[in-house]
N, CA, C and O atoms as a GROMACS GRO file, in nm:
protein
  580
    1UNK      N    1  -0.248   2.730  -0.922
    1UNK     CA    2  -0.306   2.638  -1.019
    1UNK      C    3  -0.365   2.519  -0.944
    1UNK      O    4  -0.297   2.457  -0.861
    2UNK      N    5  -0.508   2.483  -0.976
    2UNK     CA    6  -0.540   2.421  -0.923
    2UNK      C    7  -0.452   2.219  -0.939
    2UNK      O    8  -0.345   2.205  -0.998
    3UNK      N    9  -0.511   2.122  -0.888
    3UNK     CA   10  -0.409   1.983  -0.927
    3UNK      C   11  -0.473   1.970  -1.096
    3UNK      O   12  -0.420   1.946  -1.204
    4UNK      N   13  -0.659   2.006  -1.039
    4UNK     CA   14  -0.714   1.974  -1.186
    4UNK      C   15  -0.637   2.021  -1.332
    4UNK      O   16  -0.622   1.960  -1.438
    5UNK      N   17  -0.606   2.119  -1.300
    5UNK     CA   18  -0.548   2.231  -1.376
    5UNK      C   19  -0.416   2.164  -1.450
    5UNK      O   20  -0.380   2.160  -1.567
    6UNK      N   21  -0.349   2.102  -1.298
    6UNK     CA   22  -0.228   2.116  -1.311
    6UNK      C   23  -0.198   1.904  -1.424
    6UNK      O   24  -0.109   1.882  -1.507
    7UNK      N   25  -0.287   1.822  -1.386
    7UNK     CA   26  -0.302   1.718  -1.424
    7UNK      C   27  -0.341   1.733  -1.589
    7UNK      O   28  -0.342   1.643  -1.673
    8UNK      N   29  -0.364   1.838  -1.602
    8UNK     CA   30  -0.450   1.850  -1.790
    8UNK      C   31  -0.338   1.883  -1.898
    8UNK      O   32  -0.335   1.884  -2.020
    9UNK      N   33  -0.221   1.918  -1.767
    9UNK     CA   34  -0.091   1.984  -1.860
    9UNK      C   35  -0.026   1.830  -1.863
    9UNK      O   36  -0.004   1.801  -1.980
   10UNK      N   37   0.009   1.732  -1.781
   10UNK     CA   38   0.106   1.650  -1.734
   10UNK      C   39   0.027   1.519  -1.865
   10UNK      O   40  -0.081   1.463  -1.886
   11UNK      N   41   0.178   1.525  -1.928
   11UNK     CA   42   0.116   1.452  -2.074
   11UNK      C   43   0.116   1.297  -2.070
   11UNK      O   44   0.049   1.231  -2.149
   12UNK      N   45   0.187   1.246  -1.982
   12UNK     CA   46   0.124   1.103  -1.903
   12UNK      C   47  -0.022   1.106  -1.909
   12UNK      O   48  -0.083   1.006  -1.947
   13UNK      N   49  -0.066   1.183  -1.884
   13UNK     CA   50  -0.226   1.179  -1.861
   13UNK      C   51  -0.308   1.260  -1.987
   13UNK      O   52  -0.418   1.310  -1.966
   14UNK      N   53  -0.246   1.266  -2.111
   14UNK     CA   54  -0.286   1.320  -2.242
   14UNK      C   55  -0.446   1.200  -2.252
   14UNK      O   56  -0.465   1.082  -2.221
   15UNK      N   57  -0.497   1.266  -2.288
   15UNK     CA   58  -0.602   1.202  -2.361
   15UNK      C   59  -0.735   1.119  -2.288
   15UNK      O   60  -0.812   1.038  -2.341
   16UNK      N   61  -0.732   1.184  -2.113
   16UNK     CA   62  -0.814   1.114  -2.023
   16UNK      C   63  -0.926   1.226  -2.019
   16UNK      O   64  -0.885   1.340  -2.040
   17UNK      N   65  -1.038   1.213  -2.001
   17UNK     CA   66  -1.122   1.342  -1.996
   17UNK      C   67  -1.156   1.374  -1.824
   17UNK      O   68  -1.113   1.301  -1.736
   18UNK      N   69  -1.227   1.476  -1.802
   18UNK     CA   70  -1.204   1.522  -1.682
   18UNK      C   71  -1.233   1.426  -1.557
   18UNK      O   72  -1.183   1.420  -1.444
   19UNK      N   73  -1.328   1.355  -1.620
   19UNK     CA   74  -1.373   1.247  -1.508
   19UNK      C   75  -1.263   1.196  -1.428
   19UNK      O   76  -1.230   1.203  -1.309
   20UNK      N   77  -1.202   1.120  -1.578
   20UNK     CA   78  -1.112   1.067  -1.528
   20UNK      C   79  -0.965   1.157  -1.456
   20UNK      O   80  -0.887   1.122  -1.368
   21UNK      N   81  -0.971   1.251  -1.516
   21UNK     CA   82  -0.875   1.335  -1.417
   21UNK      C   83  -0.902   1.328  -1.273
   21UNK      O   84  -0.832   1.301  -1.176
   22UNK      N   85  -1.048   1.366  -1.290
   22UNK     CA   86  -1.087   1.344  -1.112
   22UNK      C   87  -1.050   1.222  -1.066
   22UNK      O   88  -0.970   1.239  -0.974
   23UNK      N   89  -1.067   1.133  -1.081
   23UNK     CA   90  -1.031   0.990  -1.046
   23UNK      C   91  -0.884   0.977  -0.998
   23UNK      O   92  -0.859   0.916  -0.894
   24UNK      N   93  -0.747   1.057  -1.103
   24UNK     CA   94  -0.636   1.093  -1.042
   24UNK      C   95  -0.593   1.172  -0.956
   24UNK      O   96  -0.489   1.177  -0.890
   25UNK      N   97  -0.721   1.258  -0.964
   25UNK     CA   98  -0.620   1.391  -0.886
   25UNK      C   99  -0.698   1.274  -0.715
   25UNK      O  100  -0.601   1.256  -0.641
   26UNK      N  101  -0.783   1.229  -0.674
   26UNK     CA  102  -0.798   1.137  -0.601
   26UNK      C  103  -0.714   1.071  -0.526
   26UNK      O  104  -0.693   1.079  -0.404
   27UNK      N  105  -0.657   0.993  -0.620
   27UNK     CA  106  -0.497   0.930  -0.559
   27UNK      C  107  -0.379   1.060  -0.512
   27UNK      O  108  -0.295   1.036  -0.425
   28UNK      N  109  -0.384   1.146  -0.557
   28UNK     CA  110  -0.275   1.205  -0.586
   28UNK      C  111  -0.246   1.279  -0.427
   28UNK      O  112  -0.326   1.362  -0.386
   29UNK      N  113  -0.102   1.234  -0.329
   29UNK     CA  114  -0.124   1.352  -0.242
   29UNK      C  115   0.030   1.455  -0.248
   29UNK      O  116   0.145   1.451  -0.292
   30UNK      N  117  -0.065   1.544  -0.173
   30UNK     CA  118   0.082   1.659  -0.164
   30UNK      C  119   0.176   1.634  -0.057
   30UNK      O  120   0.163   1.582   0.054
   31UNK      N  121   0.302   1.697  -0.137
   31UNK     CA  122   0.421   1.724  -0.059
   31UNK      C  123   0.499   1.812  -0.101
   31UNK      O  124   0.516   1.828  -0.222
   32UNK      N  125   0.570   1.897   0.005
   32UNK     CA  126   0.705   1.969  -0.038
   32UNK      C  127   0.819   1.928   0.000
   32UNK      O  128   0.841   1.854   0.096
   33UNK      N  129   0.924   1.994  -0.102
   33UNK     CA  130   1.099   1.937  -0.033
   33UNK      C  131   1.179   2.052  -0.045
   33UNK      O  132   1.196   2.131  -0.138
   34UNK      N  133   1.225   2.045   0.075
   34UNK     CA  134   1.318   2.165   0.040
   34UNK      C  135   1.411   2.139  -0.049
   34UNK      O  136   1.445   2.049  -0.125
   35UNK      N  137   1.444   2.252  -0.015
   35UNK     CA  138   1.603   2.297  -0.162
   35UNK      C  139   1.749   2.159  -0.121
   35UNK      O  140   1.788   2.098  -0.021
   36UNK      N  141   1.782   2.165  -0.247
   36UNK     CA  142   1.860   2.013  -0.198
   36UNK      C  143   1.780   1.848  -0.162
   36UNK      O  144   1.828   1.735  -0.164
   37UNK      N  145   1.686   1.883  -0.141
   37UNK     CA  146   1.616   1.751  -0.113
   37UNK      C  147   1.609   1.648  -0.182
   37UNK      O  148   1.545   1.669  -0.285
   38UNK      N  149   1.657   1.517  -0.168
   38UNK     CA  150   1.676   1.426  -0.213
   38UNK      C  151   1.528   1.311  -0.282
   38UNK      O  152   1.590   1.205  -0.285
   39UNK      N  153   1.436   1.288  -0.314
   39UNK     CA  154   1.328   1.211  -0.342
   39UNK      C  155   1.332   1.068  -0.356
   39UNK      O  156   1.279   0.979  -0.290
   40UNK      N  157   1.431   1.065  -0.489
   40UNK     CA  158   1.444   0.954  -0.551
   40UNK      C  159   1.591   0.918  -0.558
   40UNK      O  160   1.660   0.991  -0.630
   41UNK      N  161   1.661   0.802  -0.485
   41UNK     CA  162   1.809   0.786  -0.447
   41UNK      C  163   1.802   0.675  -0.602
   41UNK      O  164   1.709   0.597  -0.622
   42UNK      N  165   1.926   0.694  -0.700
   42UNK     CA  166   2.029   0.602  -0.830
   42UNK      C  167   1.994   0.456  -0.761
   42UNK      O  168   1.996   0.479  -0.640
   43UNK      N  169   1.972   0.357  -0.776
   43UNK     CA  170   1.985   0.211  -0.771
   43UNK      C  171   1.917   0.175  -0.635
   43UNK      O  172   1.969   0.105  -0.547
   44UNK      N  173   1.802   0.228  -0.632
   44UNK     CA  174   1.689   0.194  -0.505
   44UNK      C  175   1.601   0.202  -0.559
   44UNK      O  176   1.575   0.282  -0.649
   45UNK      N  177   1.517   0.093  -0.500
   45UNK     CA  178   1.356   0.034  -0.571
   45UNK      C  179   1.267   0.163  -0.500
   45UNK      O  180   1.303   0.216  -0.395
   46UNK      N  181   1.138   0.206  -0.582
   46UNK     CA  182   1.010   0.255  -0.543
   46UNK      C  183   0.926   0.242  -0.602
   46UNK      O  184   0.922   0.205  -0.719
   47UNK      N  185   0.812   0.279  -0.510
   47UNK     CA  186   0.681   0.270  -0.588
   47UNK      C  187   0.582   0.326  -0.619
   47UNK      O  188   0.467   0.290  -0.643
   48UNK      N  189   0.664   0.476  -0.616
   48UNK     CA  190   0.573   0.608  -0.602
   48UNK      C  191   0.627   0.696  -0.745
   48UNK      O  192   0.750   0.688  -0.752
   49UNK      N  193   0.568   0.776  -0.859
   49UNK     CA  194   0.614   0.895  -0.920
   49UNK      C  195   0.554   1.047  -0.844
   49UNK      O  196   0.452   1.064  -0.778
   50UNK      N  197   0.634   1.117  -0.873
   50UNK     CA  198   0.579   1.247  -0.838
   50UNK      C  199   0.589   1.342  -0.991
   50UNK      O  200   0.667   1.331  -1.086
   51UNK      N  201   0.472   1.436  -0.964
   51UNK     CA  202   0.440   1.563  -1.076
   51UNK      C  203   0.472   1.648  -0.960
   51UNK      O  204   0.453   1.653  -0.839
   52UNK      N  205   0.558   1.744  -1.100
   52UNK     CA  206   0.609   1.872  -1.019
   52UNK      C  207   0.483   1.994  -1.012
   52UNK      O  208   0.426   2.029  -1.115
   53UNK      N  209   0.455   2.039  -0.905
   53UNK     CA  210   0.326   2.110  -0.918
   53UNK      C  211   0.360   2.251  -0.911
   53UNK      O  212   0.281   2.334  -0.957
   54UNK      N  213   0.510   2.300  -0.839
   54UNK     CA  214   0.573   2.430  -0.816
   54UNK      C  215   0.722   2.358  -0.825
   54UNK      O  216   0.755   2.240  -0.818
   55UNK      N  217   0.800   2.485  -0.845
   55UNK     CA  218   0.925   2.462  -0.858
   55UNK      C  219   1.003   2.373  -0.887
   55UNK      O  220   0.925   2.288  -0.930
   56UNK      N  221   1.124   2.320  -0.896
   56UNK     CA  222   1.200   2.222  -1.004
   56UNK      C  223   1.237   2.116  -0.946
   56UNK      O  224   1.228   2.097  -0.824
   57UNK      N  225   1.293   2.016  -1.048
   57UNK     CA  226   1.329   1.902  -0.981
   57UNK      C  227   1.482   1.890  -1.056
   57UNK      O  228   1.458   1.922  -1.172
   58UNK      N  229   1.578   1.870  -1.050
   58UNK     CA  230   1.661   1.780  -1.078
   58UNK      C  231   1.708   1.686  -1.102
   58UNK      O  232   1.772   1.629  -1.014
   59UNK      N  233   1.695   1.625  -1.241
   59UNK     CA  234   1.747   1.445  -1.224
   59UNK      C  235   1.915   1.443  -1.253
   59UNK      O  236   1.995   1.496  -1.330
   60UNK      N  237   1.914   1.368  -1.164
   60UNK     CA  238   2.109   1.374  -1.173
   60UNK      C  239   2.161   1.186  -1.153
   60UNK      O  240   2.103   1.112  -1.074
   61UNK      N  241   2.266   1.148  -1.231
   61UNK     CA  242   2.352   1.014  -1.227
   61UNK      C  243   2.457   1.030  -1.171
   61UNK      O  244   2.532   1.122  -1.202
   62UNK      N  245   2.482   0.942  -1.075
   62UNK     CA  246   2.580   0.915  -1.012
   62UNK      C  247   2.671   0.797  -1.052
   62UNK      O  248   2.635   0.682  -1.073
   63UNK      N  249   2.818   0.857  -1.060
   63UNK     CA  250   2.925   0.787  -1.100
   63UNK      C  251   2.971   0.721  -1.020
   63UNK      O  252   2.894   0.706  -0.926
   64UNK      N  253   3.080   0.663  -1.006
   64UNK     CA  254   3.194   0.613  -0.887
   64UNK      C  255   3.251   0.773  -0.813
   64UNK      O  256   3.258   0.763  -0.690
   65UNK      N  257   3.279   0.872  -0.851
   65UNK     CA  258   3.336   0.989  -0.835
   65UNK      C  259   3.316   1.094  -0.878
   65UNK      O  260   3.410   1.173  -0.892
   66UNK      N  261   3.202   1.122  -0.907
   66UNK     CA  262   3.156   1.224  -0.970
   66UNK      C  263   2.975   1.199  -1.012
   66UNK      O  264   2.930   1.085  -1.018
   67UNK      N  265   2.889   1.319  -1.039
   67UNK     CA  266   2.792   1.289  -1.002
   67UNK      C  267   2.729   1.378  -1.179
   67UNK      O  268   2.774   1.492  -1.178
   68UNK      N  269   2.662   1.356  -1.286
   68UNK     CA  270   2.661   1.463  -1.427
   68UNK      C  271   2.517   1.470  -1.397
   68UNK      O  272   2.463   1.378  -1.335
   69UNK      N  273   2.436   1.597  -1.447
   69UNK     CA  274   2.294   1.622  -1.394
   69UNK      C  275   2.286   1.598  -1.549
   69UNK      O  276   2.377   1.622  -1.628
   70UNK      N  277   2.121   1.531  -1.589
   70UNK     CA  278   2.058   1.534  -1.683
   70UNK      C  279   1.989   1.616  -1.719
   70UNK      O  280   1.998   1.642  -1.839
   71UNK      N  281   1.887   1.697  -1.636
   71UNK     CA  282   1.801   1.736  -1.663
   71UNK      C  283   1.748   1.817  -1.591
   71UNK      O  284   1.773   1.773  -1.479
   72UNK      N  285   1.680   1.924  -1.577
   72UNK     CA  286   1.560   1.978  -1.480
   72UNK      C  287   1.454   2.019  -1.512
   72UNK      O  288   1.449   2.105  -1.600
   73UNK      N  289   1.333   1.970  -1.446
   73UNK     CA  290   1.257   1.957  -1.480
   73UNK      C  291   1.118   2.025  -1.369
   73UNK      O  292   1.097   2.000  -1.251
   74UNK      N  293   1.066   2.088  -1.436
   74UNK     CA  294   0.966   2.185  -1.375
   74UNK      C  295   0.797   2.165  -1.380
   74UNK      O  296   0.758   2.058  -1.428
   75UNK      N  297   0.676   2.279  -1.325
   75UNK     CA  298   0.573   2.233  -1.380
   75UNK      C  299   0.497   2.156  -1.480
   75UNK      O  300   0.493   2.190  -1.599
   76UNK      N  301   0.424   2.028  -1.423
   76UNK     CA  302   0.369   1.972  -1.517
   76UNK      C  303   0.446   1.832  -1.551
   76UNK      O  304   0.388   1.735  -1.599
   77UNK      N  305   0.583   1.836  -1.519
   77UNK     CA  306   0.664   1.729  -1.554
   77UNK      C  307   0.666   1.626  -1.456
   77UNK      O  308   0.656   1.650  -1.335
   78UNK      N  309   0.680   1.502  -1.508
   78UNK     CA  310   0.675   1.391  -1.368
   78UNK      C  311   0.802   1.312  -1.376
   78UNK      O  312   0.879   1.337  -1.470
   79UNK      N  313   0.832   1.218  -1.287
   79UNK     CA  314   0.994   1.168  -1.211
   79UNK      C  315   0.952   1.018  -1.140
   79UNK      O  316   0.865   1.015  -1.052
   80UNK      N  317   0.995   0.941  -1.169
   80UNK     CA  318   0.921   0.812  -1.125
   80UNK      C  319   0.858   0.750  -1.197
   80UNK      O  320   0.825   0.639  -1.156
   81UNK      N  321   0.818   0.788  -1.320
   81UNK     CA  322   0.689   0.689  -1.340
   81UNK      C  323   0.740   0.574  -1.392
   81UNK      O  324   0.665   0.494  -1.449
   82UNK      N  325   0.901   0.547  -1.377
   82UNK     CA  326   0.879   0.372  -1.422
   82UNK      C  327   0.841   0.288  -1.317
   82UNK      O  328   0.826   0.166  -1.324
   83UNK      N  329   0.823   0.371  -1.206
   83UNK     CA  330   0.725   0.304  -1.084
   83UNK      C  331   0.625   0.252  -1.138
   83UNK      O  332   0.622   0.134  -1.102
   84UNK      N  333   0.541   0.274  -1.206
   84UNK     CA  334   0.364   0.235  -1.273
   84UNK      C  335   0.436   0.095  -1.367
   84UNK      O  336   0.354   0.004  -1.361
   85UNK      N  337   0.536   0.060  -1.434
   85UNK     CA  338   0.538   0.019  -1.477
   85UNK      C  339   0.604  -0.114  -1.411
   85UNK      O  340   0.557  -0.226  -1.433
   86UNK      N  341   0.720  -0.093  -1.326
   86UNK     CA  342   0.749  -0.180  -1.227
   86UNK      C  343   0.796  -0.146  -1.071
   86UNK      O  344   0.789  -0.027  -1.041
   87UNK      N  345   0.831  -0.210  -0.998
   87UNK     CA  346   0.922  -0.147  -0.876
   87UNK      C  347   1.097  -0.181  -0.884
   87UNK      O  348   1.162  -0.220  -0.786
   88UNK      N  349   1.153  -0.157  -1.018
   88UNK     CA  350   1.257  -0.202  -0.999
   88UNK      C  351   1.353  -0.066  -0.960
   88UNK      O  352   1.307   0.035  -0.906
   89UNK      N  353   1.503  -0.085  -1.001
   89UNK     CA  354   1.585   0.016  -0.946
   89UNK      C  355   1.580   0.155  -1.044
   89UNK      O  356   1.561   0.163  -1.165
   90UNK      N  357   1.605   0.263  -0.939
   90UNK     CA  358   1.550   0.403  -1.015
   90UNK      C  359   1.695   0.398  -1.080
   90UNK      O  360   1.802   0.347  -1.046
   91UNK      N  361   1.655   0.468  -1.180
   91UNK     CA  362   1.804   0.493  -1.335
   91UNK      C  363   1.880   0.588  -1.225
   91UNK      O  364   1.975   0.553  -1.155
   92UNK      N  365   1.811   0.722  -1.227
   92UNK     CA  366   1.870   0.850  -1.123
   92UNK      C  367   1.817   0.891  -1.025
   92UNK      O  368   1.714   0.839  -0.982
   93UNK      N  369   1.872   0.987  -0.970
   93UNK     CA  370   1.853   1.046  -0.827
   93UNK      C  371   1.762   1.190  -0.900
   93UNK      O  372   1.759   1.236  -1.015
   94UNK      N  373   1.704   1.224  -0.791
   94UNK     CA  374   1.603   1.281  -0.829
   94UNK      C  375   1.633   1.366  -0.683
   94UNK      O  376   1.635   1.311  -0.573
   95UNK      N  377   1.662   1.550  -0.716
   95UNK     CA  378   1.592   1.661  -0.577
   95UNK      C  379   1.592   1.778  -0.608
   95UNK      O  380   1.643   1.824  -0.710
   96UNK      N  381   1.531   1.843  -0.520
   96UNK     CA  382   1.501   1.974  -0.509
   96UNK      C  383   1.599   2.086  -0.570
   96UNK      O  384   1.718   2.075  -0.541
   97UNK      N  385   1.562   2.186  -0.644
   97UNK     CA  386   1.676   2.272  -0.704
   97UNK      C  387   1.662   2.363  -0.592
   97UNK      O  388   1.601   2.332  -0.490
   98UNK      N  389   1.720   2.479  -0.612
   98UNK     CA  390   1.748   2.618  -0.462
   98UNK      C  391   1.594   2.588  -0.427
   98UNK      O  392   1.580   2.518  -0.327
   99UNK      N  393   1.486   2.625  -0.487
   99UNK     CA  394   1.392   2.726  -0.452
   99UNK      C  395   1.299   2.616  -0.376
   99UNK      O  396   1.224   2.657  -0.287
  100UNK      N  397   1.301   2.470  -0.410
  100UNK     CA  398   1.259   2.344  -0.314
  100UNK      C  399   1.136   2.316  -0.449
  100UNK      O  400   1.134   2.351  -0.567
  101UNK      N  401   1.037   2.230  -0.358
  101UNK     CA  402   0.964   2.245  -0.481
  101UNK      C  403   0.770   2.165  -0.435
  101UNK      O  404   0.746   2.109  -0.328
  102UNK      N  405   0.735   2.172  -0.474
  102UNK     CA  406   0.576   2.118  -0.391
  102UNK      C  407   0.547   2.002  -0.516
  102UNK      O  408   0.573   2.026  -0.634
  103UNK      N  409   0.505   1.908  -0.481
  103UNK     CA  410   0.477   1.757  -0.576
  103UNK      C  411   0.325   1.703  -0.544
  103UNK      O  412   0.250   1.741  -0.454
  104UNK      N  413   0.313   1.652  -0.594
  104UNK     CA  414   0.200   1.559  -0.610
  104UNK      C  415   0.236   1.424  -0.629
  104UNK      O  416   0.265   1.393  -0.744
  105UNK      N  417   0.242   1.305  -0.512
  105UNK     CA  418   0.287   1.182  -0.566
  105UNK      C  419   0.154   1.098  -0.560
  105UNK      O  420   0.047   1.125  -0.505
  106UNK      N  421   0.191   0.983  -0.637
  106UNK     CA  422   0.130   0.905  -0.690
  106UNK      C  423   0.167   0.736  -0.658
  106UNK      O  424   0.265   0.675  -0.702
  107UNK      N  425   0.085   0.694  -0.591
  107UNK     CA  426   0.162   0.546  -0.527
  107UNK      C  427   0.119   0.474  -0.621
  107UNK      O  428   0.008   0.498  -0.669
  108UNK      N  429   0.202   0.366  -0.669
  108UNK     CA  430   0.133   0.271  -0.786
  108UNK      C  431   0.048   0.172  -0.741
  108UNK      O  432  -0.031   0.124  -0.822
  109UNK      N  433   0.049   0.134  -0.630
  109UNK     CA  434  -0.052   0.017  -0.561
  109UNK      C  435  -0.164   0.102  -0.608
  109UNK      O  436  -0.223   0.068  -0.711
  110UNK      N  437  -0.214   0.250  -0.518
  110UNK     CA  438  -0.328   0.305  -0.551
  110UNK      C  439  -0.362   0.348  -0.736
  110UNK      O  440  -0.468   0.338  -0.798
  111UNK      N  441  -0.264   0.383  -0.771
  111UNK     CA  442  -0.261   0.365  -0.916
  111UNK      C  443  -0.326   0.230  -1.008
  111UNK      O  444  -0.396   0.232  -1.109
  112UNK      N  445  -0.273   0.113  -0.927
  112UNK     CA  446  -0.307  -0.017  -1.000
  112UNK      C  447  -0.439   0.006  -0.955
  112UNK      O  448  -0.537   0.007  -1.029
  113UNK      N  449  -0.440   0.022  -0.847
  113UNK     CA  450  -0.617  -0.016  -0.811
  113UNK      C  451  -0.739   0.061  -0.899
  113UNK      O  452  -0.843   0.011  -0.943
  114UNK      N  453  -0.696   0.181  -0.909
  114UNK     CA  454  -0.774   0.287  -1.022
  114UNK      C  455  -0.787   0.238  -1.102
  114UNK      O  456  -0.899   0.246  -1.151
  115UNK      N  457  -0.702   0.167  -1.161
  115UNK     CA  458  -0.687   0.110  -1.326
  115UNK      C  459  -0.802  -0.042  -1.301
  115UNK      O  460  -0.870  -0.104  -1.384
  116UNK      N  461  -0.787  -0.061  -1.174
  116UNK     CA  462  -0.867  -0.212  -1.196
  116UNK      C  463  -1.004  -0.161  -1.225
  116UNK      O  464  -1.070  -0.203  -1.321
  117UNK      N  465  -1.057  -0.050  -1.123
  117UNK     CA  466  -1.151   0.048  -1.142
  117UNK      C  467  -1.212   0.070  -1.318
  117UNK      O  468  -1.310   0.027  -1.378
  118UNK      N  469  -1.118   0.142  -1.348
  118UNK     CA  470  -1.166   0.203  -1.439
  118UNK      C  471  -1.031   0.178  -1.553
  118UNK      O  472  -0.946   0.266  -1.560
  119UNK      N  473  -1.020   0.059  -1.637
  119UNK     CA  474  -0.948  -0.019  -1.745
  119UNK      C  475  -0.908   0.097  -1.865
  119UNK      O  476  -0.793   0.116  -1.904
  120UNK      N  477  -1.028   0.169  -1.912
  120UNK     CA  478  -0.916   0.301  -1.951
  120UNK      C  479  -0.832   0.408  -1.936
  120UNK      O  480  -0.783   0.476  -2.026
  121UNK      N  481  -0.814   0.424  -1.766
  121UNK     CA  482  -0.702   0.536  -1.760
  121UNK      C  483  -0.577   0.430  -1.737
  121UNK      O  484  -0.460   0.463  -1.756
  122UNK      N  485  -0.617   0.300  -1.693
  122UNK     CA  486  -0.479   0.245  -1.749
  122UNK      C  487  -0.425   0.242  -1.877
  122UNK      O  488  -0.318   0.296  -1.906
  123UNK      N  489  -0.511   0.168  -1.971
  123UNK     CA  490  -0.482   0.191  -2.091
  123UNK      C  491  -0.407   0.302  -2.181
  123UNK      O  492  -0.310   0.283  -2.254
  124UNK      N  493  -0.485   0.440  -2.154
  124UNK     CA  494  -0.431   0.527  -2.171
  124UNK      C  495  -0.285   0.616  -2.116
  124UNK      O  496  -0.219   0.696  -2.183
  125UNK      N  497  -0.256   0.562  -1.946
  125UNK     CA  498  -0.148   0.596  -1.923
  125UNK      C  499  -0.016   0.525  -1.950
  125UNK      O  500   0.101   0.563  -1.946
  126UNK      N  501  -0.084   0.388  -1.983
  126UNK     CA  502   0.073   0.325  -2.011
  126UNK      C  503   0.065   0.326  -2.202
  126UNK      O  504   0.150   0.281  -2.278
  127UNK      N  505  -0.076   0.398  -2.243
  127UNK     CA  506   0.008   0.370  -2.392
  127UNK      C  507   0.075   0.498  -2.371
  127UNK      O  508   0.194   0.502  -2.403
  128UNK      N  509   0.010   0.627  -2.311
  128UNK     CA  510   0.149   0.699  -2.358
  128UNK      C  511   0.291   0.705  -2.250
  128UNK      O  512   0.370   0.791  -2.289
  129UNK      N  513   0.322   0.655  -2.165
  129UNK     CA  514   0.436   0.569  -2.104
  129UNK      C  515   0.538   0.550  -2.175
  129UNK      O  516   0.650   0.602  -2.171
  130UNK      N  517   0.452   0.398  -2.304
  130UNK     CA  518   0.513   0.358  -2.365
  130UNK      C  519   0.567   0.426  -2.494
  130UNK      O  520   0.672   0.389  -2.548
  131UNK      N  521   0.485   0.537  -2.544
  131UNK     CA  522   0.548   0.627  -2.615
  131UNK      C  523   0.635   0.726  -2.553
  131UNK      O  524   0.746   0.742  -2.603
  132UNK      N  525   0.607   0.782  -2.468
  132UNK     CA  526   0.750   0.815  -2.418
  132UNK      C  527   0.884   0.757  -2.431
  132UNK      O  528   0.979   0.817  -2.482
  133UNK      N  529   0.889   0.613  -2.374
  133UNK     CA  530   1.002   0.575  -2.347
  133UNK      C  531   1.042   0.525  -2.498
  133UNK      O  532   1.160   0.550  -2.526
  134UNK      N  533   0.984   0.475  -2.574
  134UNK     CA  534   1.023   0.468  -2.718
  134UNK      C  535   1.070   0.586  -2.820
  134UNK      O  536   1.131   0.561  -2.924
  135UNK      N  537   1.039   0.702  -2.782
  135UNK     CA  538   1.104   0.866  -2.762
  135UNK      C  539   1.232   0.881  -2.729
  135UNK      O  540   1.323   0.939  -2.788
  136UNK      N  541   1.229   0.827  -2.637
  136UNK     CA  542   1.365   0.824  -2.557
  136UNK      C  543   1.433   0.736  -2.569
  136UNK      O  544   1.540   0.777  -2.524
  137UNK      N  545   1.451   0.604  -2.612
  137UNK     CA  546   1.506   0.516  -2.632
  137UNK      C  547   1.541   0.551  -2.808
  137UNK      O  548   1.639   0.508  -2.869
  138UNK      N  549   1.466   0.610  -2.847
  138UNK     CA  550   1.513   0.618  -2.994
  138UNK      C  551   1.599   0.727  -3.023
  138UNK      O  552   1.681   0.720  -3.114
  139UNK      N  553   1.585   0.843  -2.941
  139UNK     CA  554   1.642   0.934  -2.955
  139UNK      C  555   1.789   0.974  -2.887
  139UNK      O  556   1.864   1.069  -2.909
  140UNK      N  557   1.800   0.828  -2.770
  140UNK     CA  558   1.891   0.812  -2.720
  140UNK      C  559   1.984   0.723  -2.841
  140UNK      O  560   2.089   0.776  -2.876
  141UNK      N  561   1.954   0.618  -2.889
  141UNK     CA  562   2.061   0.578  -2.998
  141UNK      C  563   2.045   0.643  -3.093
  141UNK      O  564   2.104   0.562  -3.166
  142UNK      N  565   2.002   0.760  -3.196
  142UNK     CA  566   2.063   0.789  -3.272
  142UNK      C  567   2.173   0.915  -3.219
  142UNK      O  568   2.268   0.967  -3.276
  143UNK      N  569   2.110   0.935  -3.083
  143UNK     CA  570   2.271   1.036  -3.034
  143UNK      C  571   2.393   0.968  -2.999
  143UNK      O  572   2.487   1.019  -2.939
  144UNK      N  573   2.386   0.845  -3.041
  144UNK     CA  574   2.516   0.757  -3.005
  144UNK      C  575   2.589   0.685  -3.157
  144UNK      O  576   2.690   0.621  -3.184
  145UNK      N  577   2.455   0.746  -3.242
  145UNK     CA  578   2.575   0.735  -3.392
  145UNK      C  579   2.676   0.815  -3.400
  145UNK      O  580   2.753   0.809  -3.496
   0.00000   0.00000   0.00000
């Protein structure tokens, strides 16, 4: 699959037309990690997200003694992006399941700069950002009634 391809699925980027895809897939460079590979370390600042372009990712929280996985997460899906929004501390740890996995990251400096560029793929990526996390924030307290 090509990135073009692979950027039209990744719903952060819902509603940009191809141009502007090109403009991301631009910033965007590759990497792989092997199996086990660590990306994104629980309570350390960054300033990069990655889209999974092959194989899985893992988001997992770490306790005092014990470690509960959230999630895994595969093609099309991205890990980081409260990077775009700030550089503060990552919620979870973020790596590679068995099979490792190939990414596409995304630095937010070069990110901001795109957006200075061109004012609607910012627009558009942090409104839906912000619907995401209002998704998740809502759907996280009513699972705590």
């Amino acid at each position: 699959m090509s990135i073009s391809a692979l950027l039209k699925r990744v719903q952060l980027f819902a509603n940009l037309d191809q141009s502007e895809l090109e403009q991301l897939e631009a910033i965007c460079q590759e990497t792989s990690v092997n199996p086990g590979e660590l990306i994104i370390e629980q309570n350390t600042t960054g300033k990069e997200m990655y889209i999974v372009a092959d194989g899985s990712m893992e988001v997992f929280i770490q306790g005092l003694d014990n470690e509960r996985s959230l999630v895994v997460l595969g093609k099309g899906q991205v890990v980081g992006e409260m990077a775009l929004i700030d550089q503060g501390y990552r919620s979870a740890s973020v790596r590679a399941t068995r099979k490792g996995a190939k990414l596409y990251l995304i630095e937010s400096d070069a990110f901001y700069q795109l957006c200075d560029k061109n004012n609607h793929i910012g627009f558009v990526v942090m409104r839906n950002l912000a619907v995401d996390i209002a998704f998740k924030l809502r759907h996280r307290n009513l699972a705590e009634l």
